[in-house]
C-alpha positions in Angstrom: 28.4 -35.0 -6.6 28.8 -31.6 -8.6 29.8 -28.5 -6.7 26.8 -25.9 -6.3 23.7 -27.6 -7.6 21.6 -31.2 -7.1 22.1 -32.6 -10.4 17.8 -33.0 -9.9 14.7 -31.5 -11.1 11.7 -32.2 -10.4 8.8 -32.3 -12.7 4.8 -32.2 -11.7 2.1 -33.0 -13.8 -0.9 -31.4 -11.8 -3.8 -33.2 -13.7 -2.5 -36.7 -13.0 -0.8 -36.0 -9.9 2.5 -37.8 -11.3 5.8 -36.6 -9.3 9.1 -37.4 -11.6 12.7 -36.4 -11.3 15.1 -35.5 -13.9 18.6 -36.2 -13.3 20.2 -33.5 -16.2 23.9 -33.8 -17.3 26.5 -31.4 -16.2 26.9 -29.7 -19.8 22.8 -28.7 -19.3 24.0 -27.0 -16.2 26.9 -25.7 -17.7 25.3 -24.6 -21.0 22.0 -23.1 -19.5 23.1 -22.1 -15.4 19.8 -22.0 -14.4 17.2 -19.4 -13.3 15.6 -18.0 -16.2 17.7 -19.7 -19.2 16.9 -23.3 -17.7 13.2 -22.0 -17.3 12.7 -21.6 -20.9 14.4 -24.2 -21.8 11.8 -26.1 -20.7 8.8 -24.4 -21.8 10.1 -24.3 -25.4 10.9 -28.1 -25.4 7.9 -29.2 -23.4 5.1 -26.4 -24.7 3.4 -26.5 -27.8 2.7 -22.8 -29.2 -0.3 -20.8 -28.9 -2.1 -22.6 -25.2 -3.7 -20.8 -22.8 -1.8 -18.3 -20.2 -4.6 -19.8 -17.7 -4.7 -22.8 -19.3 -3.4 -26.1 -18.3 -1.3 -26.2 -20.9 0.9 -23.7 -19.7 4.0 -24.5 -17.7 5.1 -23.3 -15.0 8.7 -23.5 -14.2 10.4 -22.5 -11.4 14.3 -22.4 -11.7 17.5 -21.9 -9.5 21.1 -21.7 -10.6 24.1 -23.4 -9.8 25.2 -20.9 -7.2 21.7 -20.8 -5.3 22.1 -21.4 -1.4 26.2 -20.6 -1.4 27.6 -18.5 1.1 27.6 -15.7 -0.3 25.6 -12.3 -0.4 23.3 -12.0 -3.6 22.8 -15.4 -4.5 19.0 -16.5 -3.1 17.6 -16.0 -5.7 14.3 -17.7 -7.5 12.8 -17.2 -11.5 9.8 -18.1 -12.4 9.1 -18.5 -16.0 5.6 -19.3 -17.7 3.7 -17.9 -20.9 2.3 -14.2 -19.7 -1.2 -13.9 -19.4 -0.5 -10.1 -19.1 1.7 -10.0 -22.0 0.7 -12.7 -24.0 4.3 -13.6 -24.6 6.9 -14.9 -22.7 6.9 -13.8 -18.5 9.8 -14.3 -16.2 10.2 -12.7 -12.9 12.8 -13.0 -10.0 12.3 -13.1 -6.3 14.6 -13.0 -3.6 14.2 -13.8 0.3 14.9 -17.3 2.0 12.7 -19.4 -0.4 15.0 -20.1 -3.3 17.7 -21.1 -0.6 15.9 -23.5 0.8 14.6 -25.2 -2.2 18.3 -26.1 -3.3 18.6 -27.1 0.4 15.6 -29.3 -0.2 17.2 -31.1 -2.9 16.0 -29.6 -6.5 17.4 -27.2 -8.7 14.3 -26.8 -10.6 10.7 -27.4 -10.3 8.4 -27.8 -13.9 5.0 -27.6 -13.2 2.6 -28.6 -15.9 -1.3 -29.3 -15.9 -4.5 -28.2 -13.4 -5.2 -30.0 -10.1 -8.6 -30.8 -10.1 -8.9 -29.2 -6.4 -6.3 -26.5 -4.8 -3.1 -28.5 -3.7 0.1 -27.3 -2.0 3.3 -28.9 -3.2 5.9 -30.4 0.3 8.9 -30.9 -0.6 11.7 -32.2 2.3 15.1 -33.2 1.9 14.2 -34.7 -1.8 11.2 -36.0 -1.0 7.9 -34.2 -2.9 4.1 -34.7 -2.7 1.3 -33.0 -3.3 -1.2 -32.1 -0.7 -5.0 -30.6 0.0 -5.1 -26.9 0.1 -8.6 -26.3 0.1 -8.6 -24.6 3.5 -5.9 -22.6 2.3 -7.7 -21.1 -0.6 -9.4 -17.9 -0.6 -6.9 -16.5 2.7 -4.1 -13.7 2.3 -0.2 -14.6 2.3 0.2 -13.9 6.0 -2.6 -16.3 7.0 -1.4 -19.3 4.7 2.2 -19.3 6.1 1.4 -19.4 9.6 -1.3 -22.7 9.1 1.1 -23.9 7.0 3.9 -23.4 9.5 1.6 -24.9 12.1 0.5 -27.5 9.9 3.8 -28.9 9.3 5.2 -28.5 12.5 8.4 -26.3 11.5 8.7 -22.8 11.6 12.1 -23.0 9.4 9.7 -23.9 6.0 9.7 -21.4 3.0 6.5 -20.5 1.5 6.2 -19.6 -1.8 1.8 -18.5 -2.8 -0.5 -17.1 -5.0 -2.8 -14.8 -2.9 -6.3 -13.8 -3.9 -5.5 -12.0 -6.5 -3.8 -15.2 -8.3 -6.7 -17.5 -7.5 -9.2 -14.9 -9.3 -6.8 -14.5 -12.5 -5.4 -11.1 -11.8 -3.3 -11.1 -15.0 -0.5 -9.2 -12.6 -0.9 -11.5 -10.1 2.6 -11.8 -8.0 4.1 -15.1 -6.5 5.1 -14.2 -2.8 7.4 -15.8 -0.5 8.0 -14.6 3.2 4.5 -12.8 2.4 6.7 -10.0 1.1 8.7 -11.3 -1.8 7.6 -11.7 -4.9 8.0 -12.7 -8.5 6.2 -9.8 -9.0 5.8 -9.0 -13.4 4.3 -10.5 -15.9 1.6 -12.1 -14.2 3.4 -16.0 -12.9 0.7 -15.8 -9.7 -2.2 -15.8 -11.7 -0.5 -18.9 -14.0 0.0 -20.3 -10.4 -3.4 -19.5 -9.5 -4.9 -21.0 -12.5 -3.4 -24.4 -12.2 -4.6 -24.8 -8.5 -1.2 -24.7 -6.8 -1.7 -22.7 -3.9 1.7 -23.0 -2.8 5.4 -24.6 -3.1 6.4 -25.8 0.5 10.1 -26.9 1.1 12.7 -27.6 3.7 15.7 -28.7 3.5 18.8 -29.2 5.2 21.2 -30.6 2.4 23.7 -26.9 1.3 25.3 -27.4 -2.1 29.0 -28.2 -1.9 31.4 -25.6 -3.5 34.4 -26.4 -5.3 36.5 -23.8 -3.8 35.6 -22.6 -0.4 38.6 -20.5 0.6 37.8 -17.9 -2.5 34.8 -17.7 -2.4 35.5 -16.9 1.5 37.6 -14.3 0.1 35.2 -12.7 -2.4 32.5 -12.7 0.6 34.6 -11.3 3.4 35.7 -8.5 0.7 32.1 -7.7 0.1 31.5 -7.3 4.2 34.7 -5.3 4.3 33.9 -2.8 1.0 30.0 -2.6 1.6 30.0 0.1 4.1 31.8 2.6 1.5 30.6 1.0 -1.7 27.6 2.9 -3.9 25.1 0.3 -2.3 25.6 1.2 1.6 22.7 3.8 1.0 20.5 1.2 -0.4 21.2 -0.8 2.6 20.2 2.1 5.3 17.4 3.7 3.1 16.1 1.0 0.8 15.4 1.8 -3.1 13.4 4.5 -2.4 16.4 6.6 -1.6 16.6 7.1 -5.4 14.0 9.6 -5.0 15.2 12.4 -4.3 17.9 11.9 -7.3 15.6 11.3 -9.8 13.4 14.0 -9.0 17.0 16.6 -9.3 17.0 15.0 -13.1 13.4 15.6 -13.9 13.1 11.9 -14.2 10.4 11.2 -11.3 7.2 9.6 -13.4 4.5 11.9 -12.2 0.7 12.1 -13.1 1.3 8.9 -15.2 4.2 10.1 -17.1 2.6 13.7 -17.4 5.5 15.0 -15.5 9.1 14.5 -14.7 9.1 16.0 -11.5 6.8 15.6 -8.1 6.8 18.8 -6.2 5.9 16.4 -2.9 8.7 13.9 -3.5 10.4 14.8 -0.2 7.3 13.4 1.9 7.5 9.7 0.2 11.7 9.3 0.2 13.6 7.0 1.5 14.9 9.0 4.4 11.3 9.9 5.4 10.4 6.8 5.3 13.5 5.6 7.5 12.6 8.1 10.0 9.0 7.9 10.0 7.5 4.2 9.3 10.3 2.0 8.9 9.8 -0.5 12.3 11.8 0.8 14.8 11.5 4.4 14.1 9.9 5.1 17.0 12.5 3.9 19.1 15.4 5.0 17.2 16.1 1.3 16.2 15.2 0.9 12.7 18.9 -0.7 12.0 17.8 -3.7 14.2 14.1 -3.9 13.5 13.3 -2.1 10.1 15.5 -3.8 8.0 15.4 -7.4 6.3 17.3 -9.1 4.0 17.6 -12.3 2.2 19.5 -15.4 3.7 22.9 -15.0 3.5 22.9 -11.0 2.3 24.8 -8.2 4.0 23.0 -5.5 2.2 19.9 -5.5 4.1 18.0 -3.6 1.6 14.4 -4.6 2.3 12.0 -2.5 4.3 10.1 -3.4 7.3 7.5 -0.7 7.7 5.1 -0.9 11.0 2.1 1.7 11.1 -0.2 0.8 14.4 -2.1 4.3 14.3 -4.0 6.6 11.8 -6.4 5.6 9.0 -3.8 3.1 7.3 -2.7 0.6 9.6 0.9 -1.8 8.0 1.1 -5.3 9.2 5.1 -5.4 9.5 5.0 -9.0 8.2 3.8 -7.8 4.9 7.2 -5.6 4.9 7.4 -2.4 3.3 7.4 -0.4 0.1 10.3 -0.3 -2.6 11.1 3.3 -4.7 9.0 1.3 -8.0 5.9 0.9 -5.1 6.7 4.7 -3.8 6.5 6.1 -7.1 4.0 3.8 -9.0 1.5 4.5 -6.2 2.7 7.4 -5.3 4.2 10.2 -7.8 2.2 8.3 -10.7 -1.0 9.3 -9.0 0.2 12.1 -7.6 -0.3 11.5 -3.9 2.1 12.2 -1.4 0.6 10.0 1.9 3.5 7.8 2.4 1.3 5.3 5.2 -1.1 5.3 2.7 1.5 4.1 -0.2 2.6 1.6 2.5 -0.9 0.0 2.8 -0.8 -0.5 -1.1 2.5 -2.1 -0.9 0.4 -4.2 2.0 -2.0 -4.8 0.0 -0.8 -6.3 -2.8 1.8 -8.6 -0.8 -1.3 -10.2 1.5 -3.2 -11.0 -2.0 -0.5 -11.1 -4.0 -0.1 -8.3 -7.1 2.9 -7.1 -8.8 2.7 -3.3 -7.1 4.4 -1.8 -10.2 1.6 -2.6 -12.6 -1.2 -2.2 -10.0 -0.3 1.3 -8.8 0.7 2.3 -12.8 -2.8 0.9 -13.7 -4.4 2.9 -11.3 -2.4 5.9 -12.2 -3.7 5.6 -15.8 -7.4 5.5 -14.3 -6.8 8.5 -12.7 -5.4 10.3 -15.6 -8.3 9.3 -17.6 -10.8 10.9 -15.0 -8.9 13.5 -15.1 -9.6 13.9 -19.0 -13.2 12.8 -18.1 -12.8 9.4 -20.3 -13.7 7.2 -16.9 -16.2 8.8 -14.6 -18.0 8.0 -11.2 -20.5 6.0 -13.5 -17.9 3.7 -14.5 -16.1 3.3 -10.9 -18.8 3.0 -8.8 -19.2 6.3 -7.4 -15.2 6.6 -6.6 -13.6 9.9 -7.8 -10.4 8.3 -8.8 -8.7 11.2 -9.1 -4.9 12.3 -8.6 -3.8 13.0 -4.6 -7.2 11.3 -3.6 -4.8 8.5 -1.6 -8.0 7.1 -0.1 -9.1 6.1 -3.5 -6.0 4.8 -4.5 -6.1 2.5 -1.4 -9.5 1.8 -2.2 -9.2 0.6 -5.7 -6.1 -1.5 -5.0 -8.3 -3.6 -2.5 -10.6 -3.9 -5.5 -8.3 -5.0 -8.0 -7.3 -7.7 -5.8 -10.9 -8.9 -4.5 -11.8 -7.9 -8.8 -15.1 -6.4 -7.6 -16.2 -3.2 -9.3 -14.4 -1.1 -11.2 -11.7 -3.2 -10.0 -12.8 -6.0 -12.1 -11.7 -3.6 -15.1 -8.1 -3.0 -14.3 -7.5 -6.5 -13.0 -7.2 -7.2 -16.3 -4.0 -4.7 -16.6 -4.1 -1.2 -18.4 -4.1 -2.0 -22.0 -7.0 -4.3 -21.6 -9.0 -2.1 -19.7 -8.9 0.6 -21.8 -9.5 -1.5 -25.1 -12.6 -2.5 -23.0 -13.5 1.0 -22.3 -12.4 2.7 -25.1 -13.6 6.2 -25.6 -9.6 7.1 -26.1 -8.5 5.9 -23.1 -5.7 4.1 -24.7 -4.1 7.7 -25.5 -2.7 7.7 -22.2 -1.0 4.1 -21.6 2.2 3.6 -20.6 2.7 0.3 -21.6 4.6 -2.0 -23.7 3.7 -5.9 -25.0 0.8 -4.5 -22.2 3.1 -4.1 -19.5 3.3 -1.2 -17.0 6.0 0.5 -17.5 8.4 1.1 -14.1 9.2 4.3 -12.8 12.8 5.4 -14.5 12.0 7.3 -17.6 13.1 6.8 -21.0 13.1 10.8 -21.6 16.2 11.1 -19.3 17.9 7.6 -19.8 17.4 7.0 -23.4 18.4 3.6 -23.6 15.7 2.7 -21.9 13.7 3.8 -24.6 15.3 0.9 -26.9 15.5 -1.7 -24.2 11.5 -0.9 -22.8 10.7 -1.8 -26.3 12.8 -4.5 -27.6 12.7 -6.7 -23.6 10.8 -9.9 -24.4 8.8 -9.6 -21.5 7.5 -6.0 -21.6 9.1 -2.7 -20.2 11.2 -3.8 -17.8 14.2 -1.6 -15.7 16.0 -4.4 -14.4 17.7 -5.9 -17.9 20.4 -3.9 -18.3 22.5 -0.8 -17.0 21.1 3.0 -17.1 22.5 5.4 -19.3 24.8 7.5 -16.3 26.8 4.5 -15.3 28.5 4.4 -18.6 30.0 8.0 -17.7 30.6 7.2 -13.9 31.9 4.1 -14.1 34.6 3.6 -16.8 36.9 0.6 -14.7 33.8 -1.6 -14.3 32.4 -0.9 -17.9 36.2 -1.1 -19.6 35.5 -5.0 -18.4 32.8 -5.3 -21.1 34.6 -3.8 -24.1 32.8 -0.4 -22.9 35.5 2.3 -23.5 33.5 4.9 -25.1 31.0 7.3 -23.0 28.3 9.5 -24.9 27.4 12.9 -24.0 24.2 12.6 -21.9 20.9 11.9 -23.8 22.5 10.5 -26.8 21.0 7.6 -28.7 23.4 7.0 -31.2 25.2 3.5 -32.1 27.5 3.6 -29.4 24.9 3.8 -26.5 22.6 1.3 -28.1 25.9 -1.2 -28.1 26.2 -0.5 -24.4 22.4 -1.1 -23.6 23.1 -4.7 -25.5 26.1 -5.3 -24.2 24.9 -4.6 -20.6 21.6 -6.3 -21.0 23.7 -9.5 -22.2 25.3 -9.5 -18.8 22.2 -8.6 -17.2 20.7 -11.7 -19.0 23.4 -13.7 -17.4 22.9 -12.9 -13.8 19.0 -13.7 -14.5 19.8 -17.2 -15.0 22.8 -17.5 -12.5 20.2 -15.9 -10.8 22.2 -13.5 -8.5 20.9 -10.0 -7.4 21.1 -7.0 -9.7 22.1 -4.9 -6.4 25.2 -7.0 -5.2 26.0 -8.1 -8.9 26.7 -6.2 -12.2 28.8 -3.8 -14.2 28.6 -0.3 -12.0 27.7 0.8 -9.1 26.8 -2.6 -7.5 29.1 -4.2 -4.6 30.8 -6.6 -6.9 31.7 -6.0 -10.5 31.7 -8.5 -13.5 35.3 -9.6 -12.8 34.2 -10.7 -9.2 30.8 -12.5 -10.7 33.4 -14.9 -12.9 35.3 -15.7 -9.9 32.4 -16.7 -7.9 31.2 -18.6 -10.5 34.0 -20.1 -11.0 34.3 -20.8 -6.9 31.4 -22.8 -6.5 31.2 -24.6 -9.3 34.8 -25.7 -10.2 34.1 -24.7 -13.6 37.2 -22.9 -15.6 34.2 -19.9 -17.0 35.1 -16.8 -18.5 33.2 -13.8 -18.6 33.3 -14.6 -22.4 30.9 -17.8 -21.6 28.7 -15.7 -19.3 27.8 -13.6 -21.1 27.0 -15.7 -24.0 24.8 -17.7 -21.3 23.4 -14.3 -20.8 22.9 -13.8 -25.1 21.4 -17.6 -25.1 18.6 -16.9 -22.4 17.9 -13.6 -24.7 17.6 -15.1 -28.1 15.5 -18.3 -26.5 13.0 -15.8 -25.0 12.6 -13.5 -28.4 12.2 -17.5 -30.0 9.5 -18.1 -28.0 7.6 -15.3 -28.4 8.7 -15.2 -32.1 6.9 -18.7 -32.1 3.7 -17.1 -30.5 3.8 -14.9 -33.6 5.1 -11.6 -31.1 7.9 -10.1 -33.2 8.8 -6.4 -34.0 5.6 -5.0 -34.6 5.0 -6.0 -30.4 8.0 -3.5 -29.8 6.6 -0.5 -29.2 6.2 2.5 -26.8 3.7 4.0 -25.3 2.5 7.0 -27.7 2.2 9.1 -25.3 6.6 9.2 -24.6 6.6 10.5 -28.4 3.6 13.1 -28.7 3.1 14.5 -24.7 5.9 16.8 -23.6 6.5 16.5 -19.9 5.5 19.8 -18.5 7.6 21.0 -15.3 11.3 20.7 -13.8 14.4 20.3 -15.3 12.9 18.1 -18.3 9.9 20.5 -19.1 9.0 19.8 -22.6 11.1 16.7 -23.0 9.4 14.1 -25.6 11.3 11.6 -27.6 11.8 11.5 -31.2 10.1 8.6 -32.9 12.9 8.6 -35.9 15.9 8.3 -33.9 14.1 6.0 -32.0 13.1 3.6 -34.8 16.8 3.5 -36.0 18.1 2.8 -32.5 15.9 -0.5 -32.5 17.5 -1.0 -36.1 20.2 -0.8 -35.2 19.8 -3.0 -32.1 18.7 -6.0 -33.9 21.5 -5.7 -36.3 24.2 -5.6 -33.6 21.9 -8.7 -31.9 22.2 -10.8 -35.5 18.3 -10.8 -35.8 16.6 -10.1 -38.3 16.0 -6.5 -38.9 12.3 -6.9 -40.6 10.8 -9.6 -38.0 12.8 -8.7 -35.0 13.5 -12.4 -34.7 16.7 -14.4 -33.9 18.1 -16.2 -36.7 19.3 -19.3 -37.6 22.8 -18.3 -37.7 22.6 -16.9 -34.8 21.0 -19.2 -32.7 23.4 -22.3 -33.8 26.8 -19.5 -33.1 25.3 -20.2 -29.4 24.7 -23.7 -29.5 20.9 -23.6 -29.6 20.3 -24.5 -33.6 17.5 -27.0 -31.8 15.6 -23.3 -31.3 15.8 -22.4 -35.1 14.5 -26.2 -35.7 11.3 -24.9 -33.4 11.1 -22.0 -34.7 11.1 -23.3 -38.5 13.9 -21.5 -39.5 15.6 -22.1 -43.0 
């Protein structure tokens, strides 16, 4: 039996209702770990190029790692991997929460989902046995609803629920996936590829844990992570949630305000973290929001995740549906420029009960707003709403929409980029998006890495894939583990920064398909460093791994997602930024005038793909490259000579 994993994954073909199991050998495990490098894995052997995001064609795969349901903080974690019908190219999203747990308790390490039911189904999976089910009362109800029938259904309140809402049964190309109704694989649109294949929902139980090869170290490493969180970087995150970045990023002028208009947010104090721990976080009231106001996910000592409970006023929060994160304070709030925190909270509501990813929803809506502003959309176009910055009510209002798609809704359902090259009129002046993905709410004017990594990420901006510019400065120990001995004065962009953002974004990579959490797990300020991530490894699986082989795991999952969108024709011309970060100065605060230089940009992404080994003209791997990390089976798919 090998230590951490099931040695089984299990494949379902939704058309002919065919259940099969894979039984993979330890070197797939080994080469791959999981999460997001096993997920596309699978959709480059099994996937022909160019089908249908909302086709049946598309696969759907849904991937642990080999140190999923261990006991240990960080590592529930979930990736879910498909062909974007937001981007077009390659999506892949984490979750957290009990879900991903439970599926390795269940007895798979992997579920590949390919094909269209001809009517909604659920998929039950118990102690390694799968089948599928009817979900046609299930369809057309929020998150909340479906887990309790399904709860009550089954007979078992310990089952984990993973859904598409709504929002992913009426093609919502930023449809989420949610589990525990308020965790979600929340970019690139994997709900509404859910939603298109009629798979309401993945069902599992399980009480089988994975073994692990060495339990008295990894014992160790978790009792040191009990002991150290309390005065580690993270105990802040724990108390206040992400949203307790606030208040910092507004002191750096890098708060995205008026949809990037603005660095700062003259309201910030009324949606931070602290506010919202003393205001609306459960418990408040009672002085008990340690006990009540705080979850986490199974086997976590962080306890990051907000619990917000509103019973009175004009915006009402289910506590089930949990509570906002800083991307869901800032997307729906600074972005649009209100300052209503319960309103914010019954966004982040919102788009949990139907399922949306809240950073592209409240960034779309942001981008509508900036447009009436500039008198590009008007009350002809929304239906009479005057969708206009501060008005929270509309904000609320057109969030509801997006997720029913009625109205102006309808529009920016289909993301930002589409709606305004269904508009047009100008409108696309004022995107903020990249390979048509929102971008989240840390800005590339302050952190200028981000300006190469929002471009070049195979899945669209994105501000989880590697470390920010400020850690390299504050945390030489931790970054000295990585070959990182050389800090740049702030806002540089030269070749030594754009080696760090590669560097880190390797190891981020990595922890995407060992599939541990980017707030317990990395190369800063996070409770455990890369040193510690190796031993773990290393713990649970018996394996003898370096950080040498994680990282090229990490490299691997990078150069197999740029192959598959290199074979869907998405190369360098895709890797862009929004015009708007190179022509708009921000106006206000400490970065007032602030834009970014296009040259130096376009020689930082040179320069990137030559320290990568891709080609500099296509942006894509090559062959060399590909067969240095034991994947010259991608080159063969890609064609390369």
């Amino acid at each position: 039996m090998p230590h951490g994993y099931n040695g089984k994954i299990l494949h379902v073909n939704l058309t002919t209702g065919e259940l099969t199991i894979e039984e993979p050998e330890e070197k797939f495990y080994r080469k791959y770990m999981g999460g997001s490098a096993m997920g596309v894995y699978y959709l480059l052997k099994e996937m022909p190029a160019g089908v249908d995001p909302l086709g049946p064609d598309n696969i759907l795969a849904l991937c642990l790692s080999v140190m999923t349901g261990t006991p240990i903080s960080g590592q529930s974690r979930m990736t879910a991997v498909a062909k974007s019908p937001l981007t077009g190219g390659i999506g892949d999203s984490q979750c957290g929460g009990f879900f991903p747990a439970e599926m390795k308790f269940a007895g798979f390490d992997g579920i590949i989902v390919k094909g269209r039911a001809e009517k909604p189904v659920y998929l039950w999976i118990h102690d390694g046995r799968a089948e599928l089910r009817d979900a046609g009362h299930l369809w057309g109800r929020v998150t909340g609803e479906v887990e309790a029938t399904l709860r009550e259904e089954l007979g078992d309140d310990k089952i984990e629920v993973l859904q598409v809402g709504p929002a992913g049964e009426k093609g919502v190309r930023f449809a989420a996936i949610i589990n525990k109704s308020n965790r979600a694989n929340g970019r690139t649109g994997m709900g509404a590829v859910m939603g298109s294949k009629n798979l309401k929902a993945v069902v599992v139980r399980g009480t089988h844990k994975p073994t692990v090869a060495d339990k008295a170290a990894l014992s160790e490493l978790a009792r040191w992570g009990a002991t150290h969180f309390p005065e580690s970087d993270v105990a802040g995150l724990g108390k206040y949630g992400t949203a307790e970045t606030t208040g910092a990023q507004q002191r750096a002028g890098g708060l995205p305000t008026y949809n990037f208009t603005s660095g700062v947010f003259d309201r910030w104090e009324a949606i931070d973290g602290t506010t919202m721990y003393d205001t609306i976080l459960r418990g408040a009231d009672q002085g008990k929001q340690d006990r009540y106001g705080r979850d986490t996910c199974y086997g976590c000592t962080i306890r990051c995740k907000r619990v917000v409970e509103i019973k009175e006023g004009p915006y009402q929060v289910d506590p089930k549906y949990g509570g906002p994160e800083y991307e869901t304070t800032s997307t729906f709030g600074n972005y649009c420029g209100v300052s209503d925190l319960p309103a914010i909270a019954k966004a982040n509501e919102i788009c949990n009960k139907y399922g949306m990813d809240t950073i592209s929803c409240g960034a779309t809506i942001a981008w509508a707003m900036e447009c009436f502003e500039e008198e590009l959309i008007t009350v002809e176009d929304t239906g009479g709403i005057e969708l206009r910055y501060g008005n929270a009510e509309a904000m609320v209002k057109m969030t509801e929409m997006i997720a029913k798609r009625e109205g102006f809704g309808d529009v920016l359902a289909e993301g930002s980029a589409r709606a305004a090259a269904k508009i047009g009129r100008g409108t696309d002046e004022y995107l903020i998006t990249s390979k048509n993905q929102e971008t989240p709410a840390h800005m590339p004017h302050t952190k200028r890495t981000l300006a190469v990594i929002y471009a070049v990420n195979p899945f669209g901006a994105d501000h989880q894939s590697h470390e920010h510019d400020p850690s390299y400065r504050f945390y030489p120990e931790r970054m000295a583990q990585l070959g990182l001995h050389d800090p740049q004065p702030k806002l540089a962009l030269n070749a030594e920064m754009v080696r760090y953002a590669m560097i880190t974004q390797h190891l981020y990579s990595a922890m995407d398909s060992i599939n541990v959490c980017q707030f317990v797990f990395g190369s800063a300020w996070q409770l455990y460093g890369p040193d510690q991530l190796v031993k773990a490894a290393q713990a649970v699986t018996g394996w003898n791994v370096s950080l040498y082989e994680l990282m090229q795991v990490g490299e691997r999952r990078l150069n197999m997602l740029r192959a598959f969108n290199a074979r869907e024709g998405i190369g360098r011309e895709a890797d862009t930024l929004p015009k708007k970060f190179f022509d708009r100065p921000l106006k206000g605060g400490k970065t007032d005038g602030y834009v970014l230089d296009r040259d130096e940009w376009r020689r930082a992404v040179d320069t990137y793909y030559a320290m990568c080994g891709w080609d500099v003209e296509t942006g894509y791997p090559t062959r060399p490259k590909l067969e240095a990390l034991g994947i010259g089976w991608v080159a063969d798919e890609l064609g390369l000579a």
